[in-house]
C-alpha positions in Angstrom: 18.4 18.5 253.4 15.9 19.6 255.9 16.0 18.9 259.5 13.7 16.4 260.9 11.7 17.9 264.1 11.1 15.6 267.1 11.0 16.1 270.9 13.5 15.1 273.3 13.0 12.9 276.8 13.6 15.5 279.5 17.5 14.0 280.8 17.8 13.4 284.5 21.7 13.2 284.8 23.3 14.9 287.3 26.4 16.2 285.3 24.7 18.4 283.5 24.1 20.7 286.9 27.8 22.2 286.3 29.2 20.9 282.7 28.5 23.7 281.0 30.9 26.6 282.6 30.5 30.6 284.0 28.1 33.0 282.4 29.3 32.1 278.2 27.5 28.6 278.9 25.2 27.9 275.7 21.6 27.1 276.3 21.1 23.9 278.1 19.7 22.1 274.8 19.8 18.5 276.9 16.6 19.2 278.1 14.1 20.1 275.9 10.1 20.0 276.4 7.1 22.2 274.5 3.8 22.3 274.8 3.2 23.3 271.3 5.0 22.6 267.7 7.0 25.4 267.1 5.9 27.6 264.3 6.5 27.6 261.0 8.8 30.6 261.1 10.6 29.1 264.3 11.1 26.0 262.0 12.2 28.6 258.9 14.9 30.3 261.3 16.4 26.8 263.2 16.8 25.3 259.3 19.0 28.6 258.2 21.1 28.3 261.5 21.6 24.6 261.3 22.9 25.8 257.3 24.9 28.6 258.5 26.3 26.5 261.7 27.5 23.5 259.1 29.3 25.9 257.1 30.9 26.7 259.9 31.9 24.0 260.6 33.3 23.1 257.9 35.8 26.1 258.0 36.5 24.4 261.4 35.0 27.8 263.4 33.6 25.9 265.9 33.4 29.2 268.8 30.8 30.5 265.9 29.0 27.3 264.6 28.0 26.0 268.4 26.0 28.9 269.3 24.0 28.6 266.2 23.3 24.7 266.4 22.1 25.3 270.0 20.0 27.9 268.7 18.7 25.9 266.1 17.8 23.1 268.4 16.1 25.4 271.2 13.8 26.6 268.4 13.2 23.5 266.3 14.4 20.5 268.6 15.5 17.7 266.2 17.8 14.6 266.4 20.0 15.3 263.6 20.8 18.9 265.5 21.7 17.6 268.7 23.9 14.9 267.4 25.8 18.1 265.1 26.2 20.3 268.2 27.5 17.3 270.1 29.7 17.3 267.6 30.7 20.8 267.4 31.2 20.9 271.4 33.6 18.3 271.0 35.5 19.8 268.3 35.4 23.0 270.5 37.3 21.4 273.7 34.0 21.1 275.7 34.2 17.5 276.5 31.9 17.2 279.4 28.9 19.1 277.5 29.4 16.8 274.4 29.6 13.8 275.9 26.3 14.1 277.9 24.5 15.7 274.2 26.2 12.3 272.6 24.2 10.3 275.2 21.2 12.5 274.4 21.7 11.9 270.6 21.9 8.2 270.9 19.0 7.8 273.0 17.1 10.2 270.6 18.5 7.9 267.7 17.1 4.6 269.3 13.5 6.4 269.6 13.6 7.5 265.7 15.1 4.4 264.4 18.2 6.1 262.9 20.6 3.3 263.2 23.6 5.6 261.2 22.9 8.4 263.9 23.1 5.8 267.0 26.2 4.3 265.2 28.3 8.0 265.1 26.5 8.9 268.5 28.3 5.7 270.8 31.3 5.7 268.5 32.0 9.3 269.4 31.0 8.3 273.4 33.4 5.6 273.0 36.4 7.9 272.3 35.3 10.3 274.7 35.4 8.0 277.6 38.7 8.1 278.5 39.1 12.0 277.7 36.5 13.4 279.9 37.1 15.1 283.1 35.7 13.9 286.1 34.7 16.1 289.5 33.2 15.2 292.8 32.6 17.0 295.8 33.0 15.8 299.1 30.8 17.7 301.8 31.6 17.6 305.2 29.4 19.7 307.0 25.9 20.1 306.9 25.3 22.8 308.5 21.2 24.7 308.3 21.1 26.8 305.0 24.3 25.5 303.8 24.4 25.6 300.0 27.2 24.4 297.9 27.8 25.5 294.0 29.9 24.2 291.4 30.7 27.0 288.7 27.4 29.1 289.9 24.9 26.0 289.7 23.6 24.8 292.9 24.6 21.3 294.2 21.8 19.6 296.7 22.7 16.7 298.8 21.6 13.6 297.0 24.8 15.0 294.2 27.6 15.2 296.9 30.2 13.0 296.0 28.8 12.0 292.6 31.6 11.8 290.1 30.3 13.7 287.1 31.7 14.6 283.8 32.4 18.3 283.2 34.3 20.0 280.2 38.3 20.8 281.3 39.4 23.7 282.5 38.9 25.8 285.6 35.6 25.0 287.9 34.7 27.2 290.8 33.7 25.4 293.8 31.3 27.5 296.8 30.2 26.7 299.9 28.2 29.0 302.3 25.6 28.8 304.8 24.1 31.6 307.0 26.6 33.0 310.1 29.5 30.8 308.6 32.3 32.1 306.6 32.3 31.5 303.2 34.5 28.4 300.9 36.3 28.9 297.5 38.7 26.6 295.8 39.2 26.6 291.7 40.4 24.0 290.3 41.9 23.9 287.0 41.5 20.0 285.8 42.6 18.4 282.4 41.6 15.7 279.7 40.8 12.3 281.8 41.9 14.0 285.1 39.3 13.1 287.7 39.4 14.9 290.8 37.2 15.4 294.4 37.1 18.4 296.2 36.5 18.0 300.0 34.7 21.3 301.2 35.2 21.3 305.1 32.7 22.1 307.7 32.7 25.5 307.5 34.2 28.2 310.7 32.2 30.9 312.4 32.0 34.2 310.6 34.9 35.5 312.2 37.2 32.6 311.2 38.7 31.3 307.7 38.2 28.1 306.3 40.7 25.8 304.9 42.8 26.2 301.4 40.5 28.0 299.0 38.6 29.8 301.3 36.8 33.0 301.0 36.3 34.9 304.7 34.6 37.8 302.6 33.7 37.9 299.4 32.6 35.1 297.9 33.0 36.6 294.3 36.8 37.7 295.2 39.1 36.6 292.4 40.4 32.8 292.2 43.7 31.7 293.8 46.2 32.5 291.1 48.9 30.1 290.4 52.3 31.1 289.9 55.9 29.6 289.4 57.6 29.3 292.6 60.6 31.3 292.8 62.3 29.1 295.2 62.0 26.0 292.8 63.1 28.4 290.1 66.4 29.3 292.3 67.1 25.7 293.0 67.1 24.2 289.6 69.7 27.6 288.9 71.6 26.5 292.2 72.0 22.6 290.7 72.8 23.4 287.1 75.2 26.1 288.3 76.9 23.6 290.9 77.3 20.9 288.4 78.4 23.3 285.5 81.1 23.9 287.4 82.2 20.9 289.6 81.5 18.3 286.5 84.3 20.1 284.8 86.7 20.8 287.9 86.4 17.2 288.9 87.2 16.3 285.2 90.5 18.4 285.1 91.2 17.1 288.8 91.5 13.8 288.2 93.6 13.9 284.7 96.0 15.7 286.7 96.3 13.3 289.0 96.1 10.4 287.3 98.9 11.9 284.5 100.9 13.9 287.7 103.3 10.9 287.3 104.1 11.7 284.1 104.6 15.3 283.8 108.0 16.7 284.2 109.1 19.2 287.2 110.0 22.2 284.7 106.0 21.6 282.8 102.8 23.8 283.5 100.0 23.1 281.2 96.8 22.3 282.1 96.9 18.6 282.6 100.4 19.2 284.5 99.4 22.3 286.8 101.5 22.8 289.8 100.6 21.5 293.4 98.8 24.7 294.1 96.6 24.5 290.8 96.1 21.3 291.0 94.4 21.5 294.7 92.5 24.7 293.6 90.6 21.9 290.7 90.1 20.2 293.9 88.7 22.9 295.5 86.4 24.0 292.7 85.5 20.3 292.1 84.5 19.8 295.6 82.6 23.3 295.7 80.8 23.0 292.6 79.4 19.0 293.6 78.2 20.0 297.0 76.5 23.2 295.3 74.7 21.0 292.8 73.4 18.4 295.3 72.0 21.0 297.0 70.1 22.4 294.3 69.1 18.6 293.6 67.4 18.5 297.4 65.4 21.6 296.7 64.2 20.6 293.7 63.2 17.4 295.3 61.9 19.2 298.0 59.9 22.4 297.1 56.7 22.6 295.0 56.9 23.8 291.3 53.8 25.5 291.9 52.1 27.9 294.7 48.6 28.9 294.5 48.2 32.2 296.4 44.6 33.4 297.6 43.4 36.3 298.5 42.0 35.5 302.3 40.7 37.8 305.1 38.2 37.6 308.2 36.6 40.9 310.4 39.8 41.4 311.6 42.6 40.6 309.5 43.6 40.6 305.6 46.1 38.5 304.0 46.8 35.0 301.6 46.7 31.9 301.8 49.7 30.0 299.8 49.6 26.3 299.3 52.5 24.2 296.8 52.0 22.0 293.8 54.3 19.3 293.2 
Protein backbone atom coordinates (compact mmCIF):
# COMPACT_ATOMS: atom_id res chain seq x y z
CA UNK A 1 0.00 0.00 0.00
CA UNK A 2 1.52 3.23 -0.88
CA UNK A 3 2.02 6.06 1.49
CA UNK A 4 -0.17 8.95 1.24
CA UNK A 5 1.92 12.41 1.10
CA UNK A 6 0.68 15.53 3.00
CA UNK A 7 2.35 18.35 4.88
CA UNK A 8 2.54 18.82 8.50
CA UNK A 9 1.60 22.16 10.71
CA UNK A 10 4.93 23.41 11.96
CA UNK A 11 4.47 22.21 16.05
CA UNK A 12 5.22 24.94 18.62
CA UNK A 13 5.66 22.75 21.82
CA UNK A 14 8.27 23.39 23.90
CA UNK A 15 9.29 19.71 24.81
CA UNK A 16 10.51 19.07 21.76
CA UNK A 17 13.70 21.66 22.48
CA UNK A 18 15.42 18.59 24.56
CA UNK A 19 13.25 15.15 23.95
CA UNK A 20 15.27 13.83 21.60
CA UNK A 21 18.80 13.08 23.44
CA UNK A 22 22.93 13.71 22.74
CA UNK A 23 24.32 13.60 19.16
CA UNK A 24 22.29 9.82 18.04
CA UNK A 25 19.01 12.03 18.18
CA UNK A 26 16.96 11.19 14.81
CA UNK A 27 15.88 13.98 12.63
CA UNK A 28 13.47 16.20 14.28
CA UNK A 29 10.50 14.92 11.90
CA UNK A 30 7.82 17.03 14.23
CA UNK A 31 8.37 19.84 12.32
CA UNK A 32 8.17 19.52 8.84
CA UNK A 33 7.62 22.49 6.06
CA UNK A 34 8.64 22.47 2.04
CA UNK A 35 8.38 24.82 -0.37
CA UNK A 36 8.09 22.35 -3.09
CA UNK A 37 6.58 18.63 -3.53
CA UNK A 38 9.33 16.40 -3.17
CA UNK A 39 10.22 14.63 -6.30
CA UNK A 40 9.26 11.70 -7.69
CA UNK A 41 12.44 9.80 -6.81
CA UNK A 42 12.34 11.35 -3.16
CA UNK A 43 8.82 9.85 -3.06
CA UNK A 44 10.34 6.35 -4.79
CA UNK A 45 13.13 6.24 -1.92
CA UNK A 46 10.62 7.32 1.37
CA UNK A 47 8.05 4.37 -0.05
CA UNK A 48 11.15 1.63 0.02
CA UNK A 49 12.23 2.87 3.58
CA UNK A 50 8.74 2.99 4.98
CA UNK A 51 8.71 -1.10 3.42
CA UNK A 52 12.09 -1.87 4.71
CA UNK A 53 11.34 -0.02 8.23
CA UNK A 54 7.82 -2.17 8.68
CA UNK A 55 9.73 -5.26 8.12
CA UNK A 56 11.59 -4.24 10.77
CA UNK A 57 9.47 -3.91 12.70
CA UNK A 58 7.91 -6.70 12.55
CA UNK A 59 11.17 -8.68 13.60
CA UNK A 60 10.69 -6.24 16.58
CA UNK A 61 14.31 -4.33 15.42
CA UNK A 62 13.13 -1.16 16.40
CA UNK A 63 17.13 0.63 16.84
CA UNK A 64 17.09 -0.23 12.86
CA UNK A 65 13.36 0.47 11.68
CA UNK A 66 13.21 4.21 13.46
CA UNK A 67 16.02 5.62 11.54
CA UNK A 68 14.38 4.60 8.38
CA UNK A 69 10.72 5.83 9.13
CA UNK A 70 12.28 9.24 10.06
CA UNK A 71 13.97 9.09 6.94
CA UNK A 72 11.09 8.25 5.09
CA UNK A 73 9.07 11.01 6.50
CA UNK A 74 11.84 13.83 6.06
CA UNK A 75 11.82 12.93 2.38
CA UNK A 76 8.10 12.25 1.75
CA UNK A 77 6.26 13.77 4.84
CA UNK A 78 2.99 11.69 5.27
CA UNK A 79 0.47 10.94 8.13
CA UNK A 80 0.54 7.30 7.94
CA UNK A 81 4.61 7.60 8.54
CA UNK A 82 4.62 9.70 11.44
CA UNK A 83 1.91 7.81 13.18
CA UNK A 84 4.46 4.32 12.36
CA UNK A 85 7.62 6.08 13.77
CA UNK A 86 5.59 7.19 16.73
CA UNK A 87 5.09 3.92 17.01
CA UNK A 88 8.48 2.53 16.60
CA UNK A 89 9.92 5.25 19.20
CA UNK A 90 7.71 3.94 21.65
CA UNK A 91 8.45 0.45 21.10
CA UNK A 92 12.15 1.70 21.26
CA UNK A 93 12.00 3.23 24.99
CA UNK A 94 11.87 6.80 23.69
CA UNK A 95 8.85 7.91 25.38
CA UNK A 96 9.10 11.66 25.36
CA UNK A 97 9.88 11.68 21.38
CA UNK A 98 6.79 9.38 20.80
CA UNK A 99 4.50 10.94 22.69
CA UNK A 100 4.97 14.47 21.20
CA UNK A 101 4.98 12.49 17.21
CA UNK A 102 1.48 10.76 18.68
CA UNK A 103 0.27 14.36 19.26
CA UNK A 104 1.59 15.26 15.75
CA UNK A 105 -0.14 12.12 14.26
CA UNK A 106 -3.45 12.81 15.72
CA UNK A 107 -3.56 16.36 14.83
CA UNK A 108 -2.39 15.32 11.26
CA UNK A 109 -5.27 12.61 11.44
CA UNK A 110 -8.03 15.26 12.23
CA UNK A 111 -6.75 17.44 9.11
CA UNK A 112 -7.00 14.20 6.66
CA UNK A 113 -10.06 12.83 8.03
CA UNK A 114 -8.52 9.42 9.00
CA UNK A 115 -10.77 8.67 11.91
CA UNK A 116 -8.81 4.84 12.33
CA UNK A 117 -5.38 6.85 12.42
CA UNK A 118 -6.85 9.52 15.21
CA UNK A 119 -8.33 6.48 17.00
CA UNK A 120 -4.62 4.44 17.42
CA UNK A 121 -2.95 8.04 17.68
CA UNK A 122 -4.93 9.23 21.33
CA UNK A 123 -5.24 5.59 22.37
CA UNK A 124 -1.51 5.21 22.31
CA UNK A 125 -1.26 9.03 24.09
CA UNK A 126 -3.52 7.70 26.56
CA UNK A 127 -1.22 4.93 27.69
CA UNK A 128 1.67 7.03 27.41
CA UNK A 129 0.49 9.53 29.92
CA UNK A 130 1.30 8.17 32.86
CA UNK A 131 4.72 6.65 31.60
CA UNK A 132 6.35 9.70 30.34
CA UNK A 133 9.10 11.55 32.07
CA UNK A 134 8.75 14.89 33.08
CA UNK A 135 11.77 17.75 33.47
CA UNK A 136 11.75 21.38 34.51
CA UNK A 137 14.36 23.75 35.15
CA UNK A 138 14.32 26.15 37.62
CA UNK A 139 16.68 29.29 36.86
CA UNK A 140 17.82 31.40 39.46
CA UNK A 141 20.02 33.71 38.14
CA UNK A 142 19.87 35.83 35.34
CA UNK A 143 22.81 36.93 34.85
CA UNK A 144 23.96 39.11 31.02
CA UNK A 145 24.80 36.23 28.43
CA UNK A 146 23.68 33.60 30.61
CA UNK A 147 22.59 30.56 28.55
CA UNK A 148 21.14 27.44 29.90
CA UNK A 149 20.97 23.86 27.86
CA UNK A 150 19.24 20.81 28.34
CA UNK A 151 21.08 17.78 26.60
CA UNK A 152 23.00 20.39 24.10
CA UNK A 153 19.72 22.32 23.03
CA UNK A 154 19.45 25.79 24.24
CA UNK A 155 16.72 26.77 26.81
CA UNK A 156 15.50 30.67 26.52
CA UNK A 157 13.56 32.27 29.34
CA UNK A 158 9.98 32.04 28.44
CA UNK A 159 10.81 27.68 28.91
CA UNK A 160 12.27 27.94 32.52
CA UNK A 161 10.29 25.97 34.69
CA UNK A 162 8.04 24.52 32.01
CA UNK A 163 7.43 20.86 32.79
CA UNK A 164 8.08 19.10 29.54
CA UNK A 165 8.09 15.49 28.46
CA UNK A 166 11.46 14.00 27.54
CA UNK A 167 12.38 10.23 26.83
CA UNK A 168 14.03 8.42 30.23
CA UNK A 169 17.23 8.22 30.82
CA UNK A 170 20.12 10.50 31.52
CA UNK A 171 19.66 14.48 30.57
CA UNK A 172 22.60 16.90 30.80
CA UNK A 173 21.68 20.13 32.26
CA UNK A 174 24.28 23.49 31.50
CA UNK A 175 24.34 26.74 32.61
CA UNK A 176 27.06 29.44 31.68
CA UNK A 177 27.31 32.93 31.19
CA UNK A 178 30.35 35.13 30.35
CA UNK A 179 33.01 35.67 33.64
CA UNK A 180 30.96 33.10 35.68
CA UNK A 181 31.90 29.64 36.31
CA UNK A 182 30.21 27.09 34.59
CA UNK A 183 26.94 24.43 35.92
CA UNK A 184 26.56 20.66 35.21
CA UNK A 185 24.16 18.30 36.85
CA UNK A 186 22.94 14.86 34.91
CA UNK A 187 20.26 13.48 35.83
CA UNK A 188 19.28 9.96 35.21
CA UNK A 189 15.19 9.99 35.45
CA UNK A 190 12.74 7.01 34.90
CA UNK A 191 9.18 5.99 33.44
CA UNK A 192 6.58 8.69 35.09
CA UNK A 193 9.37 10.24 37.23
CA UNK A 194 9.00 14.04 36.97
CA UNK A 195 11.72 16.00 38.18
CA UNK A 196 13.05 20.01 38.41
CA UNK A 197 16.45 20.91 38.42
CA UNK A 198 17.20 24.31 40.21
CA UNK A 199 20.40 25.77 38.43
CA UNK A 200 21.68 28.46 41.00
CA UNK A 201 22.91 31.90 40.31
CA UNK A 202 26.11 31.12 39.15
CA UNK A 203 29.82 32.24 41.27
CA UNK A 204 32.60 34.32 39.86
CA UNK A 205 35.10 32.53 37.65
CA UNK A 206 37.23 31.66 40.43
CA UNK A 207 34.58 30.00 42.44
CA UNK A 208 32.45 26.57 42.11
CA UNK A 209 28.88 26.40 41.89
CA UNK A 210 26.61 24.09 43.78
CA UNK A 211 26.23 20.08 43.23
CA UNK A 212 26.74 19.38 39.58
CA UNK A 213 28.90 22.00 38.86
CA UNK A 214 31.60 22.33 36.30
CA UNK A 215 34.48 25.17 37.37
CA UNK A 216 36.25 24.21 34.06
CA UNK A 217 35.19 22.26 31.51
CA UNK A 218 31.92 22.29 30.67
CA UNK A 219 32.26 18.99 28.54
CA UNK A 220 34.09 17.16 31.63
CA UNK A 221 32.56 13.79 32.17
CA UNK A 222 29.02 13.42 34.22
CA UNK A 223 28.99 12.74 37.97
CA UNK A 224 29.32 9.04 38.16
CA UNK A 225 27.19 7.22 40.56
CA UNK A 226 28.46 4.52 42.56
CA UNK A 227 27.38 2.16 45.56
CA UNK A 228 28.41 3.60 48.77
CA UNK A 229 30.78 1.51 50.57
CA UNK A 230 29.73 2.71 53.84
CA UNK A 231 26.03 1.54 53.21
CA UNK A 232 27.47 -1.65 51.83
CA UNK A 233 29.61 -2.16 55.34
CA UNK A 234 26.48 -1.44 57.41
CA UNK A 235 24.06 -3.76 55.89
CA UNK A 236 27.29 -6.49 56.48
CA UNK A 237 27.60 -5.03 60.15
CA UNK A 238 23.54 -5.81 60.82
CA UNK A 239 23.25 -9.11 59.13
CA UNK A 240 26.56 -10.18 60.78
CA UNK A 241 25.27 -8.86 64.31
CA UNK A 242 21.96 -10.58 64.12
CA UNK A 243 23.45 -13.89 62.57
CA UNK A 244 25.02 -14.22 65.54
CA UNK A 245 23.12 -12.70 68.52
CA UNK A 246 19.54 -14.15 67.08
CA UNK A 247 21.04 -17.55 67.71
CA UNK A 248 23.13 -16.80 71.05
CA UNK A 249 19.96 -15.20 72.49
CA UNK A 250 18.08 -18.38 71.31
CA UNK A 251 20.44 -20.85 73.14
CA UNK A 252 20.51 -18.34 76.20
CA UNK A 253 17.29 -18.39 77.11
CA UNK A 254 16.58 -22.40 76.67
CA UNK A 255 19.31 -22.63 79.14
CA UNK A 256 17.78 -20.66 81.39
CA UNK A 257 14.47 -21.40 81.20
CA UNK A 258 15.42 -25.48 81.32
CA UNK A 259 18.58 -24.61 84.03
CA UNK A 260 16.00 -25.97 86.50
CA UNK A 261 15.83 -29.05 85.08
CA UNK A 262 19.15 -30.16 84.23
CA UNK A 263 21.15 -32.22 86.64
CA UNK A 264 24.55 -31.02 88.31
CA UNK A 265 26.68 -34.03 86.67
CA UNK A 266 24.96 -32.88 82.78
CA UNK A 267 26.73 -30.73 80.05
CA UNK A 268 24.97 -30.62 76.80
CA UNK A 269 24.10 -27.74 75.11
CA UNK A 270 20.81 -26.79 76.57
CA UNK A 271 22.44 -27.65 80.13
CA UNK A 272 25.92 -25.83 79.75
CA UNK A 273 27.74 -24.92 82.88
CA UNK A 274 27.51 -21.40 84.59
CA UNK A 275 30.43 -20.26 82.61
CA UNK A 276 28.93 -21.39 79.09
CA UNK A 277 25.91 -20.36 79.92
CA UNK A 278 27.08 -16.53 80.59
CA UNK A 279 29.37 -16.75 77.52
CA UNK A 280 25.58 -17.24 75.29
CA UNK A 281 24.90 -14.21 77.20
CA UNK A 282 27.78 -12.53 76.19
CA UNK A 283 27.60 -13.48 72.54
CA UNK A 284 23.83 -12.76 72.63
CA UNK A 285 24.30 -9.31 74.00
CA UNK A 286 27.35 -8.65 71.56
CA UNK A 287 25.77 -9.90 68.53
CA UNK A 288 22.21 -7.55 69.20
CA UNK A 289 24.04 -4.34 69.87
CA UNK A 290 26.26 -5.10 66.63
CA UNK A 291 23.09 -5.59 64.57
CA UNK A 292 21.36 -2.42 65.80
CA UNK A 293 24.13 -0.65 64.84
CA UNK A 294 24.27 -1.79 61.43
CA UNK A 295 20.37 -1.04 61.39
CA UNK A 296 21.22 2.94 62.31
CA UNK A 297 23.66 3.07 59.42
CA UNK A 298 21.57 1.68 57.12
CA UNK A 299 18.96 4.17 58.22
CA UNK A 300 21.32 6.72 58.16
CA UNK A 301 23.67 6.69 55.15
CA UNK A 302 22.74 7.13 51.45
CA UNK A 303 22.73 3.97 49.15
CA UNK A 304 24.05 6.03 46.58
CA UNK A 305 26.93 8.84 46.07
CA UNK A 306 27.37 10.71 42.99
CA UNK A 307 31.01 11.81 42.73
CA UNK A 308 31.98 14.85 40.32
CA UNK A 309 34.84 15.80 38.96
CA UNK A 310 35.08 19.69 40.26
CA UNK A 311 37.96 22.29 40.12
CA UNK A 312 38.44 26.22 40.04
CA UNK A 313 41.95 28.30 38.98
CA UNK A 314 43.28 27.21 41.99
CA UNK A 315 42.30 23.99 43.18
CA UNK A 316 41.13 20.38 41.79
CA UNK A 317 38.98 17.89 43.44
CA UNK A 318 35.10 16.18 43.73
CA UNK A 319 32.24 16.96 44.75
CA UNK A 320 30.25 13.90 46.43
CA UNK A 321 26.58 14.17 47.23
CA UNK A 322 24.30 10.81 48.79
CA UNK A 323 21.17 9.24 47.37
CA UNK A 324 18.75 7.77 49.61
Amino acid sequence: MMRASSWLATLTVAGAVFATTGAAAAPRVLVSAADAAPSVSEEMLAQSLFDEARLLMARADYAAACPKLAESQRLDPGGGTLLNLAICHEKEGRLGTAYLELKAAASQAVKEGRKDREKIANERLAALESRVPRLAVHVAGDDPGLEVTVDGTTLRKPAWDLLTVVDPGAHVIDAAAPGKAPFRQTITLAEGESRTVSVPALLGGGGRTSEGARASDPSAPPAETRTNPLFVAAVATGVTGFVVGVPAGYVWGMTTLLKSTCSPDRDSLFCPSDGTRSAWLVAAAAGLSVGVLGVIGIAALPRKIQIAPAASSSTAGASIRGEF
